[in-house]
C-alpha positions in Angstrom: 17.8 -36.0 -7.5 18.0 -34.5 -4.1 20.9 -32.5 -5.1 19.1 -31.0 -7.5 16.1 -29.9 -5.7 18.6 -28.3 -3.1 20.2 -26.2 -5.6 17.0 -25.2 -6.9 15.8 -23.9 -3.7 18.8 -22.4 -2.8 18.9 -19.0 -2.2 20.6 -15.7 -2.2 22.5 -14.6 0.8 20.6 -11.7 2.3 22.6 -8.0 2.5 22.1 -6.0 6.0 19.0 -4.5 5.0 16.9 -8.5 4.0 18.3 -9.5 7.3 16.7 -6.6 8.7 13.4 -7.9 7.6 13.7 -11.1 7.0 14.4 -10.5 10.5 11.9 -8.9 11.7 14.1 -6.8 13.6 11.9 -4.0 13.8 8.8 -4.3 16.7 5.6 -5.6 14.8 3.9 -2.1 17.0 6.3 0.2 15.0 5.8 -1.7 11.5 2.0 -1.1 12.0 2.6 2.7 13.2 4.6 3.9 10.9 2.5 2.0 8.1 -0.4 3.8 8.9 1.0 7.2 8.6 2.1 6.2 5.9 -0.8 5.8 4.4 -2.6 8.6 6.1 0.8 11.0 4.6 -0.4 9.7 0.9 -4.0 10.0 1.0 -3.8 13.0 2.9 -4.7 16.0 0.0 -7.4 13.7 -1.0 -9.4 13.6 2.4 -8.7 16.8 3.3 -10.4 18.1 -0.2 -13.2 15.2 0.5 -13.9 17.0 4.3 -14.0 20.5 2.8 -16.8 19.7 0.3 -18.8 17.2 3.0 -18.8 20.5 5.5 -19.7 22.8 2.3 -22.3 20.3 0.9 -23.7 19.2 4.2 -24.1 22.3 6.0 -22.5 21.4 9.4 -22.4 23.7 12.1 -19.4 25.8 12.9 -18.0 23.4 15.6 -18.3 20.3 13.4 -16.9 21.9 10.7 -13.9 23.1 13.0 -13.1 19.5 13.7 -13.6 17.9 10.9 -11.1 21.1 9.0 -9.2 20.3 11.6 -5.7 19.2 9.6 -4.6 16.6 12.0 -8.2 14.7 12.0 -8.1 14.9 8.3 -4.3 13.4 8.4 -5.7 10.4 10.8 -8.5 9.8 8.4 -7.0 10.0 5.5 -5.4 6.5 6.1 -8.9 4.8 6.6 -9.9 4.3 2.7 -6.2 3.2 1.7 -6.1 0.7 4.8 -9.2 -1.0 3.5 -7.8 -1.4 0.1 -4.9 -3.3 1.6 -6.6 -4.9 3.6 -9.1 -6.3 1.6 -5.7 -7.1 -0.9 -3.7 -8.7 1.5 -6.5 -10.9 2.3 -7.3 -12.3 -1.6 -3.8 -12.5 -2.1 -2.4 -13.7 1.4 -5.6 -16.5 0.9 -3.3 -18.2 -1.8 -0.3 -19.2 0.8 -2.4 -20.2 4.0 -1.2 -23.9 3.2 1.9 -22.3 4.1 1.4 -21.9 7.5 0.9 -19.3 9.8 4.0 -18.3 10.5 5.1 -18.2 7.4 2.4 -16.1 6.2 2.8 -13.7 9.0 6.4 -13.0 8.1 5.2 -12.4 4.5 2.6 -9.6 5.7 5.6 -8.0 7.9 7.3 -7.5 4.9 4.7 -6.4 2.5 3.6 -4.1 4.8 6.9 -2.2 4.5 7.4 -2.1 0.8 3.6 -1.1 0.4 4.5 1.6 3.3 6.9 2.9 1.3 5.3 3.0 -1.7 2.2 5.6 0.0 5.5 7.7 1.3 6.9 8.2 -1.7 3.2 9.1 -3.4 2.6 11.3 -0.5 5.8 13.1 -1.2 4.6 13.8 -4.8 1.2 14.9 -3.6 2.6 17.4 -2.2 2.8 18.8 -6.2 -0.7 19.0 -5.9 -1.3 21.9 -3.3 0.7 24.3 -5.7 -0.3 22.5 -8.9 -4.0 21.1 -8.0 -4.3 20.3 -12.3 -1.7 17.3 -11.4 -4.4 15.8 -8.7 -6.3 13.8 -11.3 -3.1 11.8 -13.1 -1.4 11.6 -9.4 -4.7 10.1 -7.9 -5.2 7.7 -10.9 -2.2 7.2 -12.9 0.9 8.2 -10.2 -0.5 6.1 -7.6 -1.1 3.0 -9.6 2.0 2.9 -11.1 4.0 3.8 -7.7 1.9 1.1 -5.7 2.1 -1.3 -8.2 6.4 -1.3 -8.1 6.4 -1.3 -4.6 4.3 -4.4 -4.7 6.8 -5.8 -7.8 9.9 -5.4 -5.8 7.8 -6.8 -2.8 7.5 -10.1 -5.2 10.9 -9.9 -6.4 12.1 -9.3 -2.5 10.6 -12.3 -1.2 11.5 -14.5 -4.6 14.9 -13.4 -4.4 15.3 -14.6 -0.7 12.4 -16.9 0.6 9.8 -18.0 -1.9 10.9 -21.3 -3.4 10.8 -21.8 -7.0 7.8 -23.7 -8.0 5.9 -20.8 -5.7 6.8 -18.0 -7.6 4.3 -18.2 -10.0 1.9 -18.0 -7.5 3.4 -15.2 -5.6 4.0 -13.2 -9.0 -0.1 -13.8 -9.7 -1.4 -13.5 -5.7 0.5 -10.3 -5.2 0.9 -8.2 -8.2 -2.4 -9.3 -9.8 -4.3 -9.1 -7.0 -2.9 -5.2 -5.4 -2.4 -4.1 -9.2 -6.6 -5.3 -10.3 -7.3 -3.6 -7.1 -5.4 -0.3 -7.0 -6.5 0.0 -11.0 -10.4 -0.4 -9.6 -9.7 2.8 -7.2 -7.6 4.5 -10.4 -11.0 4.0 -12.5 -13.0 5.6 -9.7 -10.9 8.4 -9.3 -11.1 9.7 -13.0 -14.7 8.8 -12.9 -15.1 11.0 -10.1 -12.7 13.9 -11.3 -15.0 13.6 -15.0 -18.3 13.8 -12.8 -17.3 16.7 -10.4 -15.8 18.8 -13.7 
């Protein structure tokens, strides 16, 4: 019987890159930075066309308006919203392995936080369609980013099932992550064609 529970937690052997962040060879300071620009990079067109119609709509002096048009406060702002989505994700889903201990949990949210990184670069390189092609902004905004943050999130899942998750935990992981991020980022999806229907 023991035999067979060790084969069926065995794992894959990790390639260069898993070991990388199974790791956690890269400083937990530089995992945070670059996630944050990250996510500032793929909300950026959005807050910087939320902080031109705030200055137009609110009236703000010349000064204010200078700083908030200024392009590198939009870019640091523009992670703000985005960071509180994940956030508020990671801590619904994360709630479902705390029996896991902390440590354990902690190298889960390492990982996460680079597959949902990259996820926001690769939107905020297609975003970029949207200063040439603004018409694209709605579907990029609600269906673009869902579907680009919810793979990122799915290979997240896979990731960690493929090298550390044991078996009978994959269920949970498949419904704590991808349920949770995917219900989530759908909610913001909603709002944005709401928003884009309202403002037309």
């Amino acid at each position: 019987m023991d035999n067979v529970n060790i084969d069926e937690e065995k794992k894959r052997e990790p390639g260069a890159f898993a070991r990388l962040l199974i790791g956690r060879k890269i400083p937990n300071a530089v995992v945070y930075a670059v996630f944050y620009v990250c996510l500032c990079f793929g909300n950026y067109f959005a807050m910087r066309r939320a902080i031109v119609y705030i200055v137009a709509a609110s009236g703000y002096n010349a000064a204010v308006g200078n700083i908030l048009g200024n392009e590198l406060v939009a870019f640091a702002l523009a992670g703000v919203s985005p960071l509180i989505v994940y956030e508020l994700a990671r801590f619904i889903a994360f709630g479902l392995f705390r029996f896991m201990g902390g440590k354990a949990v902690s190298d889960m949210e390492y990982v996460l936080r680079i597959f949902y990184g990259t996820g926001y670069l690769v939107y905020g390189a297609f975003s970029m369609l949207y200063f040439p092609f603004p018409y694209l902004t709605v579907y990029g905004e609600s269906i673009v980013r869902f579907l680009l943050l919810g793979a990122a999130v799915a290979l997240y899942t896979l990731f960690e099932a493929t090298y550390r998750m044991p078996k009978r935990y994959i269920p949970r992981s498949v419904y704590a992550f991808c349920g949770v991020y995917c219900l989530i980022n759908l909610l913001v999806s909603v709002y944005s064609i709401v928003s884009y229907i309202m403002g037309a």
